[in-house]
C-alpha positions in Angstrom: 79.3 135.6 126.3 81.0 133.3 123.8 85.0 133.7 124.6 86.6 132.7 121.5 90.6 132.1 121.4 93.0 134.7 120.7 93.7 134.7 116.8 97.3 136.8 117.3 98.4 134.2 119.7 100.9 131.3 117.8 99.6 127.9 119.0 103.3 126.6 119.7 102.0 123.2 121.0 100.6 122.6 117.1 104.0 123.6 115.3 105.7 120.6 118.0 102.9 118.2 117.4 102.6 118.7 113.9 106.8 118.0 113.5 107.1 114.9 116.0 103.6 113.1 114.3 104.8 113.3 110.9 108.2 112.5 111.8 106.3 109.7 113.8 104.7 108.6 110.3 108.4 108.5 108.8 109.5 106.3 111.5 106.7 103.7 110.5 107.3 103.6 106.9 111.0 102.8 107.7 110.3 100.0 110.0 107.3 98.5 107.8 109.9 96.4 105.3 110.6 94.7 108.7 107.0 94.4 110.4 105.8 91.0 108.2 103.4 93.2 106.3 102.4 93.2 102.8 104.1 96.4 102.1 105.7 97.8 98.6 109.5 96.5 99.8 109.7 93.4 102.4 112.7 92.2 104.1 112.9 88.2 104.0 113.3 88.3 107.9 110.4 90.1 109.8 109.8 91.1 113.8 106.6 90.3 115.6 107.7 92.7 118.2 108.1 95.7 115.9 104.7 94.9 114.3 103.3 94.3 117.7 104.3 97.7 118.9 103.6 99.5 115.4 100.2 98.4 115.2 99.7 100.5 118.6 101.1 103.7 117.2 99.0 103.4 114.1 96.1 104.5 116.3 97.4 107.8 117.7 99.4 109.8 114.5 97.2 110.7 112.0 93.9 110.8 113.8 95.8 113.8 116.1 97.2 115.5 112.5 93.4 115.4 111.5 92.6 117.0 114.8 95.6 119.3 114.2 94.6 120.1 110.9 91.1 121.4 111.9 92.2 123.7 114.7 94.8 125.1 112.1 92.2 125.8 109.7 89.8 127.7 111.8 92.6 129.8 113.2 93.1 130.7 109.2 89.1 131.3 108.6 89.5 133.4 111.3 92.0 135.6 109.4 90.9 135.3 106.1 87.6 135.0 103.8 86.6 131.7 102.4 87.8 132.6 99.3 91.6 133.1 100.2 91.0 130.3 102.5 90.5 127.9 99.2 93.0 129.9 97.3 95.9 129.2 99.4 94.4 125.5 100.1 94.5 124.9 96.1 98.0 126.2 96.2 99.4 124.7 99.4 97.1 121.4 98.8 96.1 120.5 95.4 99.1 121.6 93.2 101.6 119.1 95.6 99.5 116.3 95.4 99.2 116.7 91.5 103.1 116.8 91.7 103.3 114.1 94.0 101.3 111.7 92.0 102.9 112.4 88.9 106.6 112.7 89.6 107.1 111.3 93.3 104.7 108.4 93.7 105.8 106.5 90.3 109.0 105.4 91.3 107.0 103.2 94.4 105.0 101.7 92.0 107.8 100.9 89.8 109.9 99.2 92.7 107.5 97.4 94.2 106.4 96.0 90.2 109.9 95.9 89.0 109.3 92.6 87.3 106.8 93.5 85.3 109.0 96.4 83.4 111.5 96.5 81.6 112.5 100.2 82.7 111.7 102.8 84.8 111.6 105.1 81.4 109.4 102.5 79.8 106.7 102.4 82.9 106.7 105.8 83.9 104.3 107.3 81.1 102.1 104.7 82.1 102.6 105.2 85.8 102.3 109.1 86.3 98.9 108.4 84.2 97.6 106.4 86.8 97.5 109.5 89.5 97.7 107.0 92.2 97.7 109.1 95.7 99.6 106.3 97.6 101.1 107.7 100.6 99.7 111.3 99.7 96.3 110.4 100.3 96.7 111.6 103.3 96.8 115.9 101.6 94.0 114.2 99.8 91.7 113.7 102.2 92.8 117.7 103.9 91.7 118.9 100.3 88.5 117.7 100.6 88.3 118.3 104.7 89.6 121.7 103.9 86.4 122.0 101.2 84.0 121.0 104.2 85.6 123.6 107.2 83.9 126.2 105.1 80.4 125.3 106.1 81.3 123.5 109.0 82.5 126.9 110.5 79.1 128.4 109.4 77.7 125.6 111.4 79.9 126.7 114.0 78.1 130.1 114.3 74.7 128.9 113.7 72.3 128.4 116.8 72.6 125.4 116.4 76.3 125.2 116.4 76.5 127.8 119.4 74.5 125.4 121.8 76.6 122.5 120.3 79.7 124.4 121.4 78.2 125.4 124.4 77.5 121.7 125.9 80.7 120.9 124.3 82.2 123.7 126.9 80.1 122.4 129.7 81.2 119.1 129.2 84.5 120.0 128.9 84.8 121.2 132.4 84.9 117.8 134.1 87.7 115.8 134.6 86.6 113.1 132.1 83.7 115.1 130.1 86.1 115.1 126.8 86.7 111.5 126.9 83.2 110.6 126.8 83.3 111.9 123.1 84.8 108.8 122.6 81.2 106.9 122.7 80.6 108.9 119.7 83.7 107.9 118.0 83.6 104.6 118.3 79.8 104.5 117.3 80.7 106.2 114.0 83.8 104.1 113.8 82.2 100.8 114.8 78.8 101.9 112.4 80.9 103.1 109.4 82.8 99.4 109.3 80.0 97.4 109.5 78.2 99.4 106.6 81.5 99.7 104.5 84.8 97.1 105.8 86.9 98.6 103.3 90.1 99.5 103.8 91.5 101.6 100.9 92.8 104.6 101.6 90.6 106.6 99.2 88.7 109.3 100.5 85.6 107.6 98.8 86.2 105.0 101.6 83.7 106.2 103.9 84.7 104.0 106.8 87.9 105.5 106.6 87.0 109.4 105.7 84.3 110.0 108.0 86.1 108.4 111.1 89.3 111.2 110.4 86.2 113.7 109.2 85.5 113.5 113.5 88.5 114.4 114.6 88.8 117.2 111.8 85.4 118.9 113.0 86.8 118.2 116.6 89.9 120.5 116.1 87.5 122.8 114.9 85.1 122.8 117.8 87.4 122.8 120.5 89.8 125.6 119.1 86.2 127.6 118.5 86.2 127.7 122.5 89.1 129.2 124.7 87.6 127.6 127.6 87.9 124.1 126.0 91.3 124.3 124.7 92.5 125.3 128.1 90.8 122.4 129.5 93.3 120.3 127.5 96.1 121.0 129.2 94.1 121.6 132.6 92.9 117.8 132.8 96.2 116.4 130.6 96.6 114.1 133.7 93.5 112.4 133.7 93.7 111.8 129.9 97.2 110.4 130.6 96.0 107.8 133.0 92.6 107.0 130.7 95.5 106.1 128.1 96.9 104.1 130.0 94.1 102.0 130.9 93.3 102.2 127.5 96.8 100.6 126.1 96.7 97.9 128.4 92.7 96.9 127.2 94.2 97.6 123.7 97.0 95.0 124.3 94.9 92.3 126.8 92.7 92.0 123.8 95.1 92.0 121.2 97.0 89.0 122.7 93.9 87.7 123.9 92.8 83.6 123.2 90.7 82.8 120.3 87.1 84.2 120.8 86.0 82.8 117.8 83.6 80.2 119.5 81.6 82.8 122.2 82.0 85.6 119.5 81.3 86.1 115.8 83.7 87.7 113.7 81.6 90.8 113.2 81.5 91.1 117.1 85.2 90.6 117.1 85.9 93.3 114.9 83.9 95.7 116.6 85.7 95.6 120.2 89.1 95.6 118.1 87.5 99.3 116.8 86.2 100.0 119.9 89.6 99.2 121.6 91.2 101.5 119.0 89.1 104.4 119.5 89.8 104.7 123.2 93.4 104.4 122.2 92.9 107.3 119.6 91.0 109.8 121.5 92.8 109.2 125.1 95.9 109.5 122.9 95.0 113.0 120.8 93.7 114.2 124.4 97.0 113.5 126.2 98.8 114.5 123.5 97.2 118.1 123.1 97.1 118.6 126.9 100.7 118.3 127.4 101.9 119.9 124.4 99.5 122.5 125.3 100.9 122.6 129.3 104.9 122.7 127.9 105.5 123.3 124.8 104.9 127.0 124.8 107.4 128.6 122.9 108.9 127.9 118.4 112.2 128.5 118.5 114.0 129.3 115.2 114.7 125.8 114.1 111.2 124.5 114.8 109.3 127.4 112.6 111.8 126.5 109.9 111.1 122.5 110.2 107.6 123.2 110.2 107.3 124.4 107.1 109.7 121.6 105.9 108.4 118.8 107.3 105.5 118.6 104.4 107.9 118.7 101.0 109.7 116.0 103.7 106.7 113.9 103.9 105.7 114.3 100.4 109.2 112.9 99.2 110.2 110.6 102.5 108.0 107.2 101.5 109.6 107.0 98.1 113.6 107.7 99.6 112.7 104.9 101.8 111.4 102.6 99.3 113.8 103.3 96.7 116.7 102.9 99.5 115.2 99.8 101.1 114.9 97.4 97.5 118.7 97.8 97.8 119.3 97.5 101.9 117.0 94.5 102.1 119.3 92.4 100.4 122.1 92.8 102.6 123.2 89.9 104.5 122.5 91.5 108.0 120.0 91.8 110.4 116.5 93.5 110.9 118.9 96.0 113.4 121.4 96.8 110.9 119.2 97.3 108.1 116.4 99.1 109.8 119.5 101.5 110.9 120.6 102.3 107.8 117.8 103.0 106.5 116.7 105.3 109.3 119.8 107.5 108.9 120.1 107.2 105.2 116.5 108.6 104.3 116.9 110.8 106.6 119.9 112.4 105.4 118.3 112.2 101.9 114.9 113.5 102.7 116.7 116.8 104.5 119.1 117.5 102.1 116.6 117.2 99.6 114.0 119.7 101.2 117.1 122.0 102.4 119.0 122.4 99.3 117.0 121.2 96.6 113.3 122.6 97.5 113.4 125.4 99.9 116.0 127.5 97.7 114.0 127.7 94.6 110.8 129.4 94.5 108.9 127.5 91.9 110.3 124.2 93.0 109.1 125.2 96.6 105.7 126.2 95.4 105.2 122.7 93.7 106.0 121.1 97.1 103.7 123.6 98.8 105.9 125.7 100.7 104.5 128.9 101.5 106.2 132.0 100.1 108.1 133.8 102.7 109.9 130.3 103.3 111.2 130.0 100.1 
């Protein structure tokens, strides 16, 4: 008999991983006017190392807030009909993003154009028309993953879906079984790149939204099954070390010698995918296991910060690049300015979702905060 997960239980290992990813993600937008990147501010001094090691951590936080996202959203089909389901996803989803494009998103575009305008007043009509998702394509794409979690649960149920689940369950019982889904992965990823080497961040890049798409579905499948999600943290171990044999193939051929004359370039960039798949999946497997094994308990603070933490991600990329056009012009160092802005976005970004969102219901709605938090 099928032995689903209990739906009254609070998944505390989600609130924890959910806070430190997207706190992860603010972390890299601070450091990227200091990486060398083409990014909307750039300081005229950049770090190798910082991009070196930022380029690593790019593999591991959004793929595990897709996979974090799906396990979330079965938990809620479990509790409610599709119907709610959408409801509260139009609310919680749609409306911020409409509000984020329009009012939050604008000033970016304004910064990193600033020579082309002669205001902010006189571009912003112009700009808020442009619905530009920027940095919130990310609730994008969960709009339209939310959309497909409907039938993919129905999927779930099918026959079909029950013996899919069911060698998923099998496999799931050896020590390395999980982490050979990451053949499929990297087949997809590998496949999708070849087809479409686009690199937009717009859901209609299919390279891009059916490679998060997996880990969506994953989260799905694996909280469908107690007996997989305990595996998580059962095997966490043996995830940990496949991680680290994965970060060290990551980085050997990362800073390896140019391969240009015994590979082509199209076989090039498919070990670079492949190399970041492992890096992906080992990581979101580690990751779930040992937040699965320890962090057991949401105390006070954390409940409060999770429901914070997404009006803090919807505002935190336009603090930092308002904040940074100014701080890059210091005469200091990468440390000093990096620093500064750290601690003064984050002041900014709290205070702002503390006292200026959370208090007031209809400014809390619009930055999707749910209504007993508000």
């Amino acid at each position: 008999m099928d032995k689903a997960l209990p739906q009254s239980r609070r998944y505390c290992e989600l609130d924890w991983l959910r806070v430190i990813l997207i706190f992860a993600v603010f972390l890299h937008h601070v450091f990227m006017p200091f990486n060398g990147d083409d990014w909307h501010v750039m300081n005229n001094e950049s770090s190798k190392v910082l991009d070196d090691i930022m380029v690593y951590f790019e593999q591991l936080r959004l793929q595990t807030l897709f996979f974090i996202a799906g396990a979330g959203s079965l938990l809620l089909l479990q509790k409610m009909s599709a119907k709610s389901f959408m409801i509260s996803k139009f609310h919680r989803l749609f409306i911020p993003l409409l509000v984020g494009m329009i009012l939050i998103v604008p000033p970016q575009n304004y910064i990193e154009n600033i020579a082309d305008y002669d205001s902010f007043l006189s571009a912003y009509g112009q700009l808020m028309l442009s619905f530009d998702t920027n940095h919130l394509w990310f609730i994008e794409f969960l709009l339209v993953f939310m959309l497909l979690a409907i039938p993919f649960k129905h999927f779930l149920a099918s026959k079909i879906g029950k013996s899919w689940l069911n060698w998923l369950e099998r496999l799931s019982q050896f020590k390395w079984g999980l982490l050979a889904l990451v053949i499929v992965l990297a087949l997809i990823r590998g496949w999708a790149k070849y087809l479409m080497p686009d690199d937009s961040h717009h859901i209609e890049n299919l390279s891009l939204s059916v490679f998060y798409v997996f880990f969506f579905f994953a989260g799905m499948s694996f909280m469908q099954r107690a007996r997989v999600w305990q595996t998580l943290a059962l095997h966490r171990r043996t995830y940990l070390i496949s991680l680290l044999i994965s970060t060290l193939l990551f980085y050997a051929y990362y800073y390896s010698p140019d391969l240009s004359g015994y590979l082509s370039l199209t076989a090039r960039w498919q070990i670079w995918w492949f190399m970041c798949c492992l890096v992906s999946w080992s990581g979101l497997l580690t990751m779930v296991g040992f937040a699965s094994a320890y962090l057991n308990k949401t105390p006070i603070w954390l409940k409060q910060t999770n429901e914070l933490i997404y009006p803090f991600y919807i505002l935190h990329q336009t603090v930092i690049v308002l904040l940074a056009f100014y701080i890059v012009q210091w005469q200091a160092g990468i440390m000093v300015k990096s620093f500064s802005l750290l601690v003064s976005s984050m002041i900014i970004c709290a205070a702002l979702c503390y006292w200026v969102i959370k208090p007031f219901n209809l400014i809390g709605y619009l930055f999707g905060l749910k209504k007993g938090t508000r």
